[in-house]
N, C-alpha and C positions, 0 to 999 in steps of 0.2 A: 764229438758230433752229438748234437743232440735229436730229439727222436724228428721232430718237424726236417730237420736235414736228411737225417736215414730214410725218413718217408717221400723224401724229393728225389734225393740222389740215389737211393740203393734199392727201395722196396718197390715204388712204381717203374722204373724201369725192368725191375724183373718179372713183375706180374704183365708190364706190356708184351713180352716177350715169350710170356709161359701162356696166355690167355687165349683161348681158343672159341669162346662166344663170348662175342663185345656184349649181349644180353643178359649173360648169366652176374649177377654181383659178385664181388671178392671181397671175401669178410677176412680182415686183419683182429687177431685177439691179442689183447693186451692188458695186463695187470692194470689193478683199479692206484699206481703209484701216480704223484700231483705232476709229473712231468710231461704224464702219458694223456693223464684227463685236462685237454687245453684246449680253450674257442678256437686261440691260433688252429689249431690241429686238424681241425673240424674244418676250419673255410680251405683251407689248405684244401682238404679231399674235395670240395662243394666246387672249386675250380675246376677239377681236374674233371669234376660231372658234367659241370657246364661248357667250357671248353672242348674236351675231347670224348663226351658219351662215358668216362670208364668212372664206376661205382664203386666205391671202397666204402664196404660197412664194416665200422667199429663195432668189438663185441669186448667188452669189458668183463672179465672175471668177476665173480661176484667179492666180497671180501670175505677171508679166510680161507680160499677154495684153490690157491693153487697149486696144492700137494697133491690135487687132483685133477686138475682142468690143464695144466701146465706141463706142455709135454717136455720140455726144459729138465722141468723137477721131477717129474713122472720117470723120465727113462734116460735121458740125454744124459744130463749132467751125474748121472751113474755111472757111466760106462767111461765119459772122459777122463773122472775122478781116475779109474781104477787103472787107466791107460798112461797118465800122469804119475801113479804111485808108482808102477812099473818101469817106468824113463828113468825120474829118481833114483831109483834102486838100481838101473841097471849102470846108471853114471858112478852111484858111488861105491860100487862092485871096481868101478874099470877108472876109478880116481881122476874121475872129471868130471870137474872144480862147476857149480852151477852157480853165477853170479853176478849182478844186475846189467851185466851188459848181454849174457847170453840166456836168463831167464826164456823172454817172449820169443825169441826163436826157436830154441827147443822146445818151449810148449805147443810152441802153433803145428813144428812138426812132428812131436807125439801126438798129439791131440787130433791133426786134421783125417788122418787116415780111419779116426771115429767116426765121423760125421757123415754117413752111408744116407743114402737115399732110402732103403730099405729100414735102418734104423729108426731117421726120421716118421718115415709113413706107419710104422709100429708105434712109436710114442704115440702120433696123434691118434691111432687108433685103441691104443691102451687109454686116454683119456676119456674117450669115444665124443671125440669133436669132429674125427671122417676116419669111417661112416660114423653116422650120429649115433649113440648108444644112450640112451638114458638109464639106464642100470646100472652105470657105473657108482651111483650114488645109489645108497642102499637107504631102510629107515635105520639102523643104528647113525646113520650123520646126520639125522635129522633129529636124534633123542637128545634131550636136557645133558646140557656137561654136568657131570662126577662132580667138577671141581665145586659148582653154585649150587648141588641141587640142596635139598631140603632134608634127602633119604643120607646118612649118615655109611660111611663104604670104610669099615674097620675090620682089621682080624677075630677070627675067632674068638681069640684068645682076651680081646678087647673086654675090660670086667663092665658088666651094664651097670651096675650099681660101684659106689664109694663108699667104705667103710668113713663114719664120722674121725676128723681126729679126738687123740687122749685129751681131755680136759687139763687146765696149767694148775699145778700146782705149787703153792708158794714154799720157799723155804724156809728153815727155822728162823733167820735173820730175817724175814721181813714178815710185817704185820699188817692189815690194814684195821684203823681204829676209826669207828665213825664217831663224827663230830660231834652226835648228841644235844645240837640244836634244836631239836625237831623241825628243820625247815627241809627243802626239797635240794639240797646241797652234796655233791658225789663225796663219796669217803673219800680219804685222804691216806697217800700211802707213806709210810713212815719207815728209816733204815732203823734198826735197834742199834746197831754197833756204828752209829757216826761217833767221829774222834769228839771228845770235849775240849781240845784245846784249839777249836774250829775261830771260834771266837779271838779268841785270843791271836791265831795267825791273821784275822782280818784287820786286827785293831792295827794290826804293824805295815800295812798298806796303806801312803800319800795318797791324798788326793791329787789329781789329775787337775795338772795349771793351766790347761784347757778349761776346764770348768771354772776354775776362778773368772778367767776372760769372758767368761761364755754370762755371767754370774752383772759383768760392770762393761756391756758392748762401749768400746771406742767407737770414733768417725773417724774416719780417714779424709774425710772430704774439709 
């Protein structure tokens, strides 16, 4: 079921039924996800204005906010979690077997006896979206993230300065000898202990009959 479906068949039938001034609006809040944010979505509600008087205002979560505006995340999905861990446990205390055919049964019946009216009306007031609360956000959510700022957040222990490294030192076997051109050309470094019979292993290396070819190109055409 997608959300336009839930909003025909599930949510306006309940608000018809729970609504007690056809004058008063009913604001639906819903995360800023691309499923939720739809024109479809919209004329959808702008019927139900036109047709029958009932007003459904959309109030879309700002983005990154609903760890706080979401009474879902806020409190709900806290208390099922822990209701659920407990089912769990208590099945594999009493050696029954939880598995894909009996999953969604057992959860709906550990899980629904969470789902309290009382609970609910607490989330949304932990969020403070009823009653309306605006102190729920304080200024530290509104301060520069840690992660970007510019201010550096280390330990004490963090040294402010870098000792330079040791300088290289060459060893006895190597030398560097400059050219003694006098032109603008880098020294050149030099092994003292290469073999002398370097030479002599190269002379005994074929040339590559690649290169011959390469030396008298054929056509194949």
């Amino acid at each position: 079921m997608n959300c336009i479906s839930w909003v025909q068949s599930v949510f306006v039938p309940f608000v018809r039924a729970q609504c007690v001034d056809n004058s008063i609006p009913i604001i639906l809040t819903l995360d800023g996800h691309d499923t939720h944010e739809q024109h479809k979505l919209k004329c959808v509600l702008y019927k139900f204005l036109d047709q029958e008087d009932l007003e459904i205002i959309l109030f879309y979560f700002p983005s990154k906010t609903t760890h706080k505006c979401q009474p879902l995340d806020v409190l709900i999905f806290a208390v099922v979690k822990c209701r659920w861990q407990a089912t769990c446990a208590d099945q594999a205390v009493r050696s029954i077997l939880i598995n894909r055919f009996t999953v969604i049964p057992t959860y709906i019946q550990a899980t629904r006896s969470a789902m309290t009216p009382q609970l609910i009306a607490k989330a949304f007031e932990k969020t403070g979206l009823y009653p309306v609360d605006c102190s729920v956000f304080t200024s530290e959510d509104f301060a520069p993230s840690k992660a970007s700022s510019t201010i550096t957040y280390v330990p004490e222990t963090f040294l402010n300065t870098f000792p330079p490294s040791d300088p290289i030192e060459l060893s006895d076997s190597e030398t560097i000898h400059d050219s003694g051109s006098g032109d603008d050309s880098d020294p050149t470094f030099t092994i003292d202990d290469e073999p002398d019979d370097l030479g002599s292993n190269l002379s005994g290396i074929e040339d590559d009959p690649m290169d011959a070819d390469c030396a008298h190109p054929t056509s194949g055409l």
